[in-house]
ChimeraX commands (.cxc) that place a marker at each C-alpha (Angstrom):
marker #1 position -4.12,-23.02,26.64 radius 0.5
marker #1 position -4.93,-23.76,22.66 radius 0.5
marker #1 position -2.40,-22.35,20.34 radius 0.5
marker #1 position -4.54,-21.44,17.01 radius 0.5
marker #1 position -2.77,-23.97,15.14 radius 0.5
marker #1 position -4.26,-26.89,17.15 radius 0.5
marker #1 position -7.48,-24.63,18.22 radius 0.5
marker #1 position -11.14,-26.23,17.62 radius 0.5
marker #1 position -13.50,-23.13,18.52 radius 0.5
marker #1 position -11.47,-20.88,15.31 radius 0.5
marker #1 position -13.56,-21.29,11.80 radius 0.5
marker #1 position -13.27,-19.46,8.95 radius 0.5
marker #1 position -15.56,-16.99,8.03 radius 0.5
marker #1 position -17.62,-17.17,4.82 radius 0.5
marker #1 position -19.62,-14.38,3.13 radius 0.5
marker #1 position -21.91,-14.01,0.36 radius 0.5
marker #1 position -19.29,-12.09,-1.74 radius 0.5
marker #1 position -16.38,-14.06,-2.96 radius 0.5
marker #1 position -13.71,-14.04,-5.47 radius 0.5
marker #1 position -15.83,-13.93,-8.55 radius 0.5
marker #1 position -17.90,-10.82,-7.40 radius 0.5
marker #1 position -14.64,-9.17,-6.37 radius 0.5
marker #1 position -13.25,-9.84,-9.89 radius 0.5
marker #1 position -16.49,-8.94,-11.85 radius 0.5
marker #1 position -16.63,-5.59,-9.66 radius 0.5
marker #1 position -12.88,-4.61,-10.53 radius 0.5
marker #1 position -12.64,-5.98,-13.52 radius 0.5
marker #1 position -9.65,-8.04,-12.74 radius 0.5
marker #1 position -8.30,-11.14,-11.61 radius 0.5
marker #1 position -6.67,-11.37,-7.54 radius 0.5
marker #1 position -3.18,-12.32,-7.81 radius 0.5
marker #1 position 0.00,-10.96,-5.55 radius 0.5
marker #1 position 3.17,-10.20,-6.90 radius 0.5
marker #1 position 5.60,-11.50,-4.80 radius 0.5
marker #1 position 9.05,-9.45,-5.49 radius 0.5
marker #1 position 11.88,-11.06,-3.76 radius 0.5
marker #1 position 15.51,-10.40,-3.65 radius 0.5
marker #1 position 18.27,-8.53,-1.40 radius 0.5
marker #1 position 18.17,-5.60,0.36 radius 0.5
marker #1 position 19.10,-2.74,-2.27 radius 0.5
marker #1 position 18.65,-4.73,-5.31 radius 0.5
marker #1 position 15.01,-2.55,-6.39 radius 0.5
marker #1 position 11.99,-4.72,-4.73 radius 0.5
marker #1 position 10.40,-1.07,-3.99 radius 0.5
marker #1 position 11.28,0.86,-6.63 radius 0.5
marker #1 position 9.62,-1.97,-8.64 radius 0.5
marker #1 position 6.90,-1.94,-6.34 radius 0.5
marker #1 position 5.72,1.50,-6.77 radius 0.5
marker #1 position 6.23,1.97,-10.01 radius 0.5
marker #1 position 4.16,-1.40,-11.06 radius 0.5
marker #1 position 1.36,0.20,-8.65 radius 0.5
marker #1 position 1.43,3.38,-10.52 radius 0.5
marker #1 position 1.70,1.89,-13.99 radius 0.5
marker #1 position -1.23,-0.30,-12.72 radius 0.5
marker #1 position -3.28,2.36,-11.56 radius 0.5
marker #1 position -2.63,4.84,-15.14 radius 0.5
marker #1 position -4.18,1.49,-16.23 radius 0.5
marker #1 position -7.37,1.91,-13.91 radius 0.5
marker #1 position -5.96,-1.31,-11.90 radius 0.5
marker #1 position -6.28,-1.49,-8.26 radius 0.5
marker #1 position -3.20,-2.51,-6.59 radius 0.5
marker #1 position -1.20,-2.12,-2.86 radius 0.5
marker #1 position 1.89,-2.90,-1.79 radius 0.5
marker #1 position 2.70,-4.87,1.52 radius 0.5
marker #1 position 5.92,-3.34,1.99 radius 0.5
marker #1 position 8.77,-4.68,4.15 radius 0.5
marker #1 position 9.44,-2.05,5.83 radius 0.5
marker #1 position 5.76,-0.72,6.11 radius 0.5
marker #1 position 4.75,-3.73,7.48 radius 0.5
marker #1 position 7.32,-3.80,10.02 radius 0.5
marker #1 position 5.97,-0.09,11.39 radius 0.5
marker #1 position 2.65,-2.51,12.52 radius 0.5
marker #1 position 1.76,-6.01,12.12 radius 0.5
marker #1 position 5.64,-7.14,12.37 radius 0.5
marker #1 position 7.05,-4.40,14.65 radius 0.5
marker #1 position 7.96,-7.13,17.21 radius 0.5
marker #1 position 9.95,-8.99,15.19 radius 0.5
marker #1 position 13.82,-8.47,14.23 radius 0.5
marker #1 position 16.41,-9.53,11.81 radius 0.5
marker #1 position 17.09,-12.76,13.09 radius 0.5
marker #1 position 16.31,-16.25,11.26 radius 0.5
marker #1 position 13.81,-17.37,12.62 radius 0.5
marker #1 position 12.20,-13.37,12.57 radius 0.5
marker #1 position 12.87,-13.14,9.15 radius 0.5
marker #1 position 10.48,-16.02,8.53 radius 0.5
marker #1 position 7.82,-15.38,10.27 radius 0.5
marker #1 position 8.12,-11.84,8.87 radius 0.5
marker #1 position 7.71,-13.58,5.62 radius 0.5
marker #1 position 5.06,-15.64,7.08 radius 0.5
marker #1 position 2.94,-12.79,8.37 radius 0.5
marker #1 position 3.44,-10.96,4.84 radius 0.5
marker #1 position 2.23,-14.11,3.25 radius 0.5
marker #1 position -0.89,-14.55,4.78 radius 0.5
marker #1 position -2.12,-11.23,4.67 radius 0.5
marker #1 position -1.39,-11.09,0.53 radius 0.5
marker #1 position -3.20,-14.55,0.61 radius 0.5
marker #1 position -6.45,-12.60,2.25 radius 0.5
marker #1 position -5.53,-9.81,-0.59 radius 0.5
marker #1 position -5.34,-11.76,-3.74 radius 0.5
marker #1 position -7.44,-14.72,-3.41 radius 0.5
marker #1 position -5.70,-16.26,-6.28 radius 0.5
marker #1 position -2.39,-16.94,-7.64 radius 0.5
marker #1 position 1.24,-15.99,-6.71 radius 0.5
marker #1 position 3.57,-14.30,-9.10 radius 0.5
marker #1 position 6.80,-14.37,-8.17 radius 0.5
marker #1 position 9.24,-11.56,-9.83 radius 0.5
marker #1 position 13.00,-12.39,-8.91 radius 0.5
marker #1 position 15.40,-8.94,-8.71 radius 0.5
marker #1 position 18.63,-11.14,-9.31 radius 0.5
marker #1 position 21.29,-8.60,-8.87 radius 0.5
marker #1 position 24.34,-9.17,-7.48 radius 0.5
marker #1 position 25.43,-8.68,-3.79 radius 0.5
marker #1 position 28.00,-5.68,-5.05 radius 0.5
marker #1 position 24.94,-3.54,-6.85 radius 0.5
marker #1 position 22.99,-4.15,-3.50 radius 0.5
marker #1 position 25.88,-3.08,-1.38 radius 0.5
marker #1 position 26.87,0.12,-3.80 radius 0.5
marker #1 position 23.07,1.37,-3.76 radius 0.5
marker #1 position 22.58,0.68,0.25 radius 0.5
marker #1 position 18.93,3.55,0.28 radius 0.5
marker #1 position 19.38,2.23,3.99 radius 0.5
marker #1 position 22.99,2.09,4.78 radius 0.5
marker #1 position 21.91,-1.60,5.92 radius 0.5
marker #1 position 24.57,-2.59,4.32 radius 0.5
marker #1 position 27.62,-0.45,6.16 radius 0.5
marker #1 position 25.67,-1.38,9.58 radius 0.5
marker #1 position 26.10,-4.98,8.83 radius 0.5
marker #1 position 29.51,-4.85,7.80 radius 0.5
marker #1 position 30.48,-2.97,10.77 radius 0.5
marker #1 position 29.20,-5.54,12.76 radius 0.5
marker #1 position 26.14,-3.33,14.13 radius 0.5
marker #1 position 23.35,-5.83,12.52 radius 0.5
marker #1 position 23.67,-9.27,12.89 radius 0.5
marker #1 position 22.23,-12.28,10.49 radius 0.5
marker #1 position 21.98,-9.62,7.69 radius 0.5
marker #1 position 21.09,-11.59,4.49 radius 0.5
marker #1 position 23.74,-11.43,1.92 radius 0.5
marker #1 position 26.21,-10.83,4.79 radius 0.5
marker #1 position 25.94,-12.60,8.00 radius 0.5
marker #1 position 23.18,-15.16,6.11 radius 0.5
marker #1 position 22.39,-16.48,2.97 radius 0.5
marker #1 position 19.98,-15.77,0.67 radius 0.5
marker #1 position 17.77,-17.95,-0.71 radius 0.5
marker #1 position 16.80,-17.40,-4.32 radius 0.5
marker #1 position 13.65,-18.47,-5.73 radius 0.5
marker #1 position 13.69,-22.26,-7.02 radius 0.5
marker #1 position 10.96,-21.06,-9.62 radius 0.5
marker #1 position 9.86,-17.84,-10.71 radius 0.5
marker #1 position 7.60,-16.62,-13.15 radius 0.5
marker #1 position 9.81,-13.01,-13.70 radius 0.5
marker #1 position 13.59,-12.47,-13.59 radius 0.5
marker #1 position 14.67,-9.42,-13.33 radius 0.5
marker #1 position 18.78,-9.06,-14.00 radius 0.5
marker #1 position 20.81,-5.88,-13.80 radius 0.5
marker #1 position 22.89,-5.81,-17.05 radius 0.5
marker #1 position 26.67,-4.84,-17.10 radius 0.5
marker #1 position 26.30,-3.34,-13.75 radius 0.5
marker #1 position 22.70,-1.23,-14.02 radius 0.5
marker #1 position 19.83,-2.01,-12.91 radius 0.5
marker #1 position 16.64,-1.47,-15.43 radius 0.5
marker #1 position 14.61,1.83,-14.69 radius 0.5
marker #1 position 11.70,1.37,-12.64 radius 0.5
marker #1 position 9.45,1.96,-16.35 radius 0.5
marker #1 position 11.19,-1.24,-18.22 radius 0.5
marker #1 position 11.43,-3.15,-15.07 radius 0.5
marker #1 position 7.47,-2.32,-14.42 radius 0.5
marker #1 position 6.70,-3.03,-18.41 radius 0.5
marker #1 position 7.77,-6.54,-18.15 radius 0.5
marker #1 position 5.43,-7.15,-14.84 radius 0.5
marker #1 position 2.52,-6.00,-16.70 radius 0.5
marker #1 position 3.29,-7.33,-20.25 radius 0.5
marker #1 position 3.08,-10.31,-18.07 radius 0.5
marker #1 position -0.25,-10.10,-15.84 radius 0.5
marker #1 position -2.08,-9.23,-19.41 radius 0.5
marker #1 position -0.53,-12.36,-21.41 radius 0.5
marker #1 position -1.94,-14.02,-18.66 radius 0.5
marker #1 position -5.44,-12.34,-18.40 radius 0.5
marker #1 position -5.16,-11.01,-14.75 radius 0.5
marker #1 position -5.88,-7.57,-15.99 radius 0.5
marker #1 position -9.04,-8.07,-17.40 radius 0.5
marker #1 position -12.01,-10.84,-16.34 radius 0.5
marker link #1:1,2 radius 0.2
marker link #1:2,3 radius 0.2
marker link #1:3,4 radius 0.2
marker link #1:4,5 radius 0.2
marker link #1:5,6 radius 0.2
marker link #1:6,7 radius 0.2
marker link #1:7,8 radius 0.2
marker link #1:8,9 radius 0.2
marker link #1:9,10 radius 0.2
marker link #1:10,11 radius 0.2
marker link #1:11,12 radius 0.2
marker link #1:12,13 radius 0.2
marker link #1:13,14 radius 0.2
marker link #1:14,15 radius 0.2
marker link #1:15,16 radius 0.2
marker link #1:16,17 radius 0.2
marker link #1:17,18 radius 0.2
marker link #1:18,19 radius 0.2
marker link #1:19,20 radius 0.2
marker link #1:20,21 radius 0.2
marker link #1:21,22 radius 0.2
marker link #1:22,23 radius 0.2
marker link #1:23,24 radius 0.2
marker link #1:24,25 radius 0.2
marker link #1:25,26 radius 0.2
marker link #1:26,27 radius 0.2
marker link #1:27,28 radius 0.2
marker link #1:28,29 radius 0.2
marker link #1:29,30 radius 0.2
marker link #1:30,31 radius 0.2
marker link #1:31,32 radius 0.2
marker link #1:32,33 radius 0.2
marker link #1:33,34 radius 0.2
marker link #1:34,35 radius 0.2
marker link #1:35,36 radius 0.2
marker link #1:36,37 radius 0.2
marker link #1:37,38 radius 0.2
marker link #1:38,39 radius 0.2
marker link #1:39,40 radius 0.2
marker link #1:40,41 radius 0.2
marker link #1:41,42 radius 0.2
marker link #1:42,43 radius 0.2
marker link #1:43,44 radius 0.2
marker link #1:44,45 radius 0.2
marker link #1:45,46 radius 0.2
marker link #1:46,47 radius 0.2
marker link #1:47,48 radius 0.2
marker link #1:48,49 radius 0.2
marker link #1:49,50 radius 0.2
marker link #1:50,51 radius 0.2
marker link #1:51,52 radius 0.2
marker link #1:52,53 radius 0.2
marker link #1:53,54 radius 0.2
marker link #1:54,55 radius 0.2
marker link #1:55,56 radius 0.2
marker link #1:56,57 radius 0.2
marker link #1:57,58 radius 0.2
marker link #1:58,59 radius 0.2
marker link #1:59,60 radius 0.2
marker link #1:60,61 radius 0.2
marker link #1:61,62 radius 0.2
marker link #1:62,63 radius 0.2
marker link #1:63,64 radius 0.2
marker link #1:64,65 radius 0.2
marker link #1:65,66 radius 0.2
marker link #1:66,67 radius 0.2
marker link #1:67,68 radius 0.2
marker link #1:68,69 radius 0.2
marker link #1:69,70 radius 0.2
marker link #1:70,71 radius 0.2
marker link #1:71,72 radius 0.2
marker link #1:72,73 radius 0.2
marker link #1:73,74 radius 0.2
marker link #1:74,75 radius 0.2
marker link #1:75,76 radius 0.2
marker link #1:76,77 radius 0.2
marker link #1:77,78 radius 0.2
marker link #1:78,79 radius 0.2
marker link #1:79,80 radius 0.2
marker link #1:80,81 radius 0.2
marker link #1:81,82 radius 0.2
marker link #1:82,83 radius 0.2
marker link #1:83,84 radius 0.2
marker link #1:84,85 radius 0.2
marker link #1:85,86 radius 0.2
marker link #1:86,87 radius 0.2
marker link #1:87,88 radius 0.2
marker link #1:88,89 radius 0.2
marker link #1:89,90 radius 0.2
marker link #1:90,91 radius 0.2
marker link #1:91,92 radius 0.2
marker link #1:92,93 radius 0.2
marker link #1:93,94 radius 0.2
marker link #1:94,95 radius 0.2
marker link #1:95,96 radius 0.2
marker link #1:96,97 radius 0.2
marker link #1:97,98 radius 0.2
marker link #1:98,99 radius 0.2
marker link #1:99,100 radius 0.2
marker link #1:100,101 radius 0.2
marker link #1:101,102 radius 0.2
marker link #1:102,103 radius 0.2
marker link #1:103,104 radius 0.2
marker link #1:104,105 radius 0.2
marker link #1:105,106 radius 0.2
marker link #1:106,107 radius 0.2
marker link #1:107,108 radius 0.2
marker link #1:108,109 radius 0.2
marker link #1:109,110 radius 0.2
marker link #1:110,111 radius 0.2
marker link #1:111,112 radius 0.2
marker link #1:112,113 radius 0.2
marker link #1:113,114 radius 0.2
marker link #1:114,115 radius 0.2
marker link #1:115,116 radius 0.2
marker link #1:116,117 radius 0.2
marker link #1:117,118 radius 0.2
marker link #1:118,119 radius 0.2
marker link #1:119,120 radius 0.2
marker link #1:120,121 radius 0.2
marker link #1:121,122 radius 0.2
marker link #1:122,123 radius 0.2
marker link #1:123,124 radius 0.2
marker link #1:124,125 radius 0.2
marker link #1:125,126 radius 0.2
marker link #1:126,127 radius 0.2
marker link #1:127,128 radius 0.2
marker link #1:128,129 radius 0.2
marker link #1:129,130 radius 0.2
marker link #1:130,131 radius 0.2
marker link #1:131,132 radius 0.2
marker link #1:132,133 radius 0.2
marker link #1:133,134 radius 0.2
marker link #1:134,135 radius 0.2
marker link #1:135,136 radius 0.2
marker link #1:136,137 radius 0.2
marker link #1:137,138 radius 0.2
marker link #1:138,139 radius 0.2
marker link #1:139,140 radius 0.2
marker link #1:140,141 radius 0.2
marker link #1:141,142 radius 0.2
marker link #1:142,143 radius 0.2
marker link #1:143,144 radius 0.2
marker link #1:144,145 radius 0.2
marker link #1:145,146 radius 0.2
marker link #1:146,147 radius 0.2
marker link #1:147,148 radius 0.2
marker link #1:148,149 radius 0.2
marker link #1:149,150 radius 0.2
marker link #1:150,151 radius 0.2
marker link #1:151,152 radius 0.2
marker link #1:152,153 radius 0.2
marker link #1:153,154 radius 0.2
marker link #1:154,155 radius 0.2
marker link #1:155,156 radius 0.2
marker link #1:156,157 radius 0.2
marker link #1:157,158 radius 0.2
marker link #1:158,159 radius 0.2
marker link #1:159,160 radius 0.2
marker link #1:160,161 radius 0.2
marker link #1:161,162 radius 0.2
marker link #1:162,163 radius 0.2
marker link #1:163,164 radius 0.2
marker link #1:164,165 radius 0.2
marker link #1:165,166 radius 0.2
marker link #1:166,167 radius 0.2
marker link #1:167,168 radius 0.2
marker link #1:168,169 radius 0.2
marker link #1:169,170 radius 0.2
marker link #1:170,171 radius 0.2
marker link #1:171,172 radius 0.2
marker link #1:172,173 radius 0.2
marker link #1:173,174 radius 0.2
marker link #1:174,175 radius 0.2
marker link #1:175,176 radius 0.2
marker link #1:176,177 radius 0.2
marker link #1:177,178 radius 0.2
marker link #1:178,179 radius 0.2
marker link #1:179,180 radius 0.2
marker link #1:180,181 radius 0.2
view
């Protein structure tokens, strides 16, 4: 039996409409934001309120979620490792079919003790009580970005409000022409 990584008889499918009629129809350029950081430290908050500022804006925009995607598409996967990256796999490859174009990675560097004080989830007090296992920024390191376009820091101990924190996303996609074609 061919696994699809070694299969012959898979092609990709082609049609008449590509990126640049996308982008002339929209009026903007394909691009994902990619917002990485812990659990708690604002990836969602950012998230929607980028996608509403976006959308005041007459942008189209949607958010691959976490969570969301973890309802469908990832529901058989866990917390483990090796889950966690092919959750991040999965997630990747369906922004690649959304954007067509470029990667933007914004960075929510806050520390482990914000994360852990605003625990939406209580992911967090599971984790340290032992009920969730390879928890990143518990059990398992995280990995920070090596390069990012966007850093987003908390500053003396508070996180931005979703408004500034959105601002500086978009102040960036127009300096670099992604909202208009």
């Amino acid at each position: 039996m061919a696994t699809l990584s070694n299969a012959t008889n898979i092609f990709w499918q082609d049609c008449q409409l590509g990126k640049p009629e996308r982008q002339k129809l929209l009026n903007q350029k394909g691009c994902v934001v990619w917002i990485t950081g812990l659990s708690g430290s604002g990836k969602s908050t950012l998230a929607c309120s980028l996608s509403s500022e976006l959308h005041s804006r007459g942008k189209l925009s949607y958010i691959l979620d976490g969570d969301n995607l973890r309802h469908g598409l990832n529901k058989d996967l866990g917390f483990k490792a090796e889950d966690r990256t092919e959750n991040i796999r999965r997630t990747g490859e369906v922004a690649k079919l959304f954007a067509d174009a470029g990667l933007i990675c914004v960075y929510m560097n806050m520390p482990l003790s914000l994360c852990e004080a605003r625990d939406p989830k209580g992911l967090y007090k599971l984790a340290r009580a032992g009920k969730i296992k390879g928890f990143t920024g518990i059990d398992d390191p995280y990995e920070p970005p090596l390069n990012c376009e966007i850093e987003i820091k908390e500053d003396s101990g508070v996180c931005p409000t979703p408004y500034v924190m959105a601002g500086k996303v978009v102040s960036y996609l127009e300096e670099k022409g992604y909202l208009e074609c």
